[in-house]
PADO-197610 format. One record per residue (C-alpha): residue in three letters; x, y, z. Coordinates in steps of 0.05 Angstrom, whole numbers, plus 5000, padded with zeros to 4 digits. Layout:
% residues N
AlaXYZ ...
END
This chain:
% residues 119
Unk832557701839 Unk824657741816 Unk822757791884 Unk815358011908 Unk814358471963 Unk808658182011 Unk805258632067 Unk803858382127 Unk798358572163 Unk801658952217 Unk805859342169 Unk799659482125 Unk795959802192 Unk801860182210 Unk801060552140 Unk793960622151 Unk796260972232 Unk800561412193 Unk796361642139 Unk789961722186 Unk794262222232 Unk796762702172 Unk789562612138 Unk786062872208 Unk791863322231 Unk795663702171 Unk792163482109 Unk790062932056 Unk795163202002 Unk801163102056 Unk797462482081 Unk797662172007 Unk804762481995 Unk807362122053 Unk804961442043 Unk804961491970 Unk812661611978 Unk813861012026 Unk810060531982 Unk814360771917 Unk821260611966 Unk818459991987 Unk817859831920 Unk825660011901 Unk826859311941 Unk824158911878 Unk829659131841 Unk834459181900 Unk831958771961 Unk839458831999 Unk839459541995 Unk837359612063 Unk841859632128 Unk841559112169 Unk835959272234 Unk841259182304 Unk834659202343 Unk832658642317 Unk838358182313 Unk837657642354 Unk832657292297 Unk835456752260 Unk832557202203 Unk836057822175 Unk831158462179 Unk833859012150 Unk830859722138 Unk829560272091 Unk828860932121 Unk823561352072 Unk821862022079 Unk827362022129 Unk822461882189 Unk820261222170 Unk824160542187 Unk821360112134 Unk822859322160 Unk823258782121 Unk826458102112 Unk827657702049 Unk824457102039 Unk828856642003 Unk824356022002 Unk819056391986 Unk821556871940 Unk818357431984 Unk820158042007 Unk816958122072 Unk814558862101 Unk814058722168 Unk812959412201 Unk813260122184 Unk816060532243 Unk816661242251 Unk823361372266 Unk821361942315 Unk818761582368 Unk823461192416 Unk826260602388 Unk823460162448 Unk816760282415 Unk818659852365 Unk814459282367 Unk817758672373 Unk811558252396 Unk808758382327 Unk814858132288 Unk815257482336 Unk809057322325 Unk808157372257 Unk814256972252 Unk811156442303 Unk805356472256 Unk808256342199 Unk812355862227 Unk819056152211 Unk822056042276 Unk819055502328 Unk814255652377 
END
């Protein structure tokens, strides 16, 4: 498909949340492993952008989100941008916490933002 993969700013501070807390709480070899390894399987979507499932939470967009779990506590959400020939990662979520903590207001308004659905 030649698609590129795009972070959005959300998604990129999630990363950041996730490496801070193993860099100040375990260490910064696990804190590199761990992001390290969710950047190389968000990077598996070039090649294969439909691998992931479809996201259930998040189904009542007109968009399809699907995820990628990675190091299998990390829900990696993106959608594919067709027009745009994007691959969008719109949040990193650790798979741990309860799935109401999934941040919805983020998604819609980056959508709003970008104007992918109206406002």
């Amino acid at each position: 498909m030649g698609l590129e993969i795009k972070w959005t700013l959300f998604a990129k501070k999630e990363l950041k949340k996730i490496y801070s807390y193993y860099a100040e709480n375990i260490s910064l070899i696990t804190a590199k492993k761990i992001v390290t390894g969710i950047i190389k399987d968000v990077n598996i979507l070039e090649k294969h952008p439909e691998i992931g499932q479809v996201e259930e939470l998040l189904i009542e967009y007109e968009e399809i989100f699907r995820f990628l779990l990675s190091k299998r506590n990390y829900k990696i959400i993106y959608w594919i941008n067709i027009e745009n020939q994007l691959i969008e990662i719109v949040d990193v979520f650790d798979v741990r916490q309860n799935p109401s903590k999934l941040n919805k207001d983020s998604i819609l308004s980056y959508l709003i933002y970008f104007s992918i659905i109206p406002f």
